[in-house]
N, C-alpha and C positions, 0 to 999 in steps of 0.2 A: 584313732587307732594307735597304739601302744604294741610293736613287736615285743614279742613275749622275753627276747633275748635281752631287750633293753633295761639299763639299771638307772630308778631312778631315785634321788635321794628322796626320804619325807619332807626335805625343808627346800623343795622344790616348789612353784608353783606354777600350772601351766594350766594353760588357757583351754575353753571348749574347741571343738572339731581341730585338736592338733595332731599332726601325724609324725611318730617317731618311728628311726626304722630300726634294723635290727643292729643287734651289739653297739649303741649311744649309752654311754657313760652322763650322768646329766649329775652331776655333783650341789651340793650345798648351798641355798640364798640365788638357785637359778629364776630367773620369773620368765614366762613364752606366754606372749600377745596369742589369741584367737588365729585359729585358720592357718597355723604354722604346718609348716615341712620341714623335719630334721632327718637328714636321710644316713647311712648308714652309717656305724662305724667315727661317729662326732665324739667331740670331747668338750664338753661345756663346763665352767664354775663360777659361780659368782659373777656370771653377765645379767643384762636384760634384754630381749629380743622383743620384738614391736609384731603386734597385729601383722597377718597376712604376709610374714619375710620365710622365703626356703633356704635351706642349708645346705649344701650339697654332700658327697661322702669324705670320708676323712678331713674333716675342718675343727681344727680348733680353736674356743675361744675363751680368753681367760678372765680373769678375774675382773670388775669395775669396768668390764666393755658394754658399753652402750649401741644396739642395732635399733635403729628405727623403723617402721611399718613398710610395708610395701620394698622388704630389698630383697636382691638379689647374691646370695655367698655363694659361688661356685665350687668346688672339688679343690680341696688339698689344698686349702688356702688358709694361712694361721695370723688371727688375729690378738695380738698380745695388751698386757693389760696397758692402763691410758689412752684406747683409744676410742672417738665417740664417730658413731656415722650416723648420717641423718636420715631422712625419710623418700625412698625412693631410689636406693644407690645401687649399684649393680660394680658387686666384685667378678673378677674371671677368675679361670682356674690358677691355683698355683699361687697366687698373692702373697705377700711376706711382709706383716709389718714391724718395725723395729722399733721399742723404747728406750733402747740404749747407746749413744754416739757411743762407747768407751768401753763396750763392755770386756771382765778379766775373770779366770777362774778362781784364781787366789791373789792373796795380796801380797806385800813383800816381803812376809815373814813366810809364803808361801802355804799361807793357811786358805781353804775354802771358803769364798764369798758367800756370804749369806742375804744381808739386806743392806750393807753398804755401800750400795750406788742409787745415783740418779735417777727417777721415773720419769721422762719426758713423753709427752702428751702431744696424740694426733686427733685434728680434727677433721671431717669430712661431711663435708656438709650435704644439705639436699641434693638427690639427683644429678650427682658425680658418677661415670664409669671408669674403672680401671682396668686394664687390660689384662690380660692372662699374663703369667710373669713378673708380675712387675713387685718391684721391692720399693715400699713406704718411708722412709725415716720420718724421724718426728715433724711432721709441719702441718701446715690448714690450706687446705684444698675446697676452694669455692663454688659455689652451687653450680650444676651444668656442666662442669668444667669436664674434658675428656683425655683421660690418660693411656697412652697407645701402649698397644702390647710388650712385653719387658723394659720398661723403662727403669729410672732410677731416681727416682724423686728426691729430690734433699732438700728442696729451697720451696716456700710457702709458693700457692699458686691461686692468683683471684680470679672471680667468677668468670663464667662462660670463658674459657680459654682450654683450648685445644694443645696439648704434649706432649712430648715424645721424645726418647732417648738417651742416654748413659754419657752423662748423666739427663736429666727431663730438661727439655729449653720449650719456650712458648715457640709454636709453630703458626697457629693459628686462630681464629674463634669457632665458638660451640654457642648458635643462639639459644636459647630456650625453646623455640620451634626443634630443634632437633638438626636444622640445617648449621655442615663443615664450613666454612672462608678457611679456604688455607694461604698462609701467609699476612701479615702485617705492613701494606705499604701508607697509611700513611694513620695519625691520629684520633681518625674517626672513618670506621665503617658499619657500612650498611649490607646488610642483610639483604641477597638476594633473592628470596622467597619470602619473607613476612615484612619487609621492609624496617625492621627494629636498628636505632643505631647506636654502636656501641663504638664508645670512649676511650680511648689505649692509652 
């Protein structure tokens, strides 16, 4: 279903049973996987959205962003271009990602920036959540791993690790079963519900 408010370009392509809601802008070289949900009021160009992922209202996402199948984009959360997420990730509301350490409006002749700066590239892999809040800078976030509500991510974060905080610090692990360890005391822990053990 296609709300009738919705604009979508012709060099769009979008998948069987997707559901778009009302006033979604969907611009130029968009492609939406099957069984999608783009709910109100989105702003999409030049991404590609994966099988079976919802979008919540007011989300935008820009240009060369890559969503993988099965995610989760919560309300009012802007996904900027370089970044890729993978298959299964669940954004919360609000999320802010950044591809510029440096960014300026004009340069020193005081003239408006156009395309001379830096694109820096985030990645986020399988089955990452991030919390409501929370602001991205460019880095690689490992599968499983759990990003607590408004944090401040700056620095790369490996698999199943649990964080939080302004700025993010490793707090604790996030198995793949789904079960918290919070805290890091010593080199190798074990998983008290599936027994898995994991390597620090």
């Amino acid at each position: 279903m296609i709300h009738p408010t919705a604009i979508i370009s012709k060099n769009a392509k979008i998948g069987k049973n997707v559901y778009i809601g009302p006033y979604v802008f969907i611009q130029d070289n968009v492609i939406i996987g099957d069984n999608c949900k783009i709910f109100g009021f989105c702003n999409l160009y030049g991404c590609k959205i994966g099988e079976n992922t919802k979008i919540g209202t007011f989300v935008e996402i820009q240009k060369n962003v890559e969503i993988g199948k099965n995610c989760k984009i919560q309300s009012h959360s802007f996904i900027c271009e370089g970044v890729k997420i993978g298959n299964g990730v669940f954004i919360g509301h609000g999320v802010v990602f950044i591809n510029d350490k440096v960014p300026r409006a004009v340069n020193e002749k005081g003239e408006l920036i156009k395309d001379d700066w830096e694109l820096l590239e985030t990645v986020i892999e399988d089955f990452v959540s991030i919390g409501s809040g929370s602001v991205i800078l460019p880095v690689k976030i490992g599968k499983y791993s759990l990003i607590g509500a408004g944090s401040i991510v700056t620095k790369d974060i490996p698999q199943n690790r649990l964080v939080y905080g302004t700025p993010a610090k490793i707090m604790g692990i996030v198995c793949s079963c789904g079960n918290i360890i919070r805290g890091i005391s010593s080199d190798e822990i074990k998983c008290n519900k599936c027994g898995k053990i994991y390597k620090v």
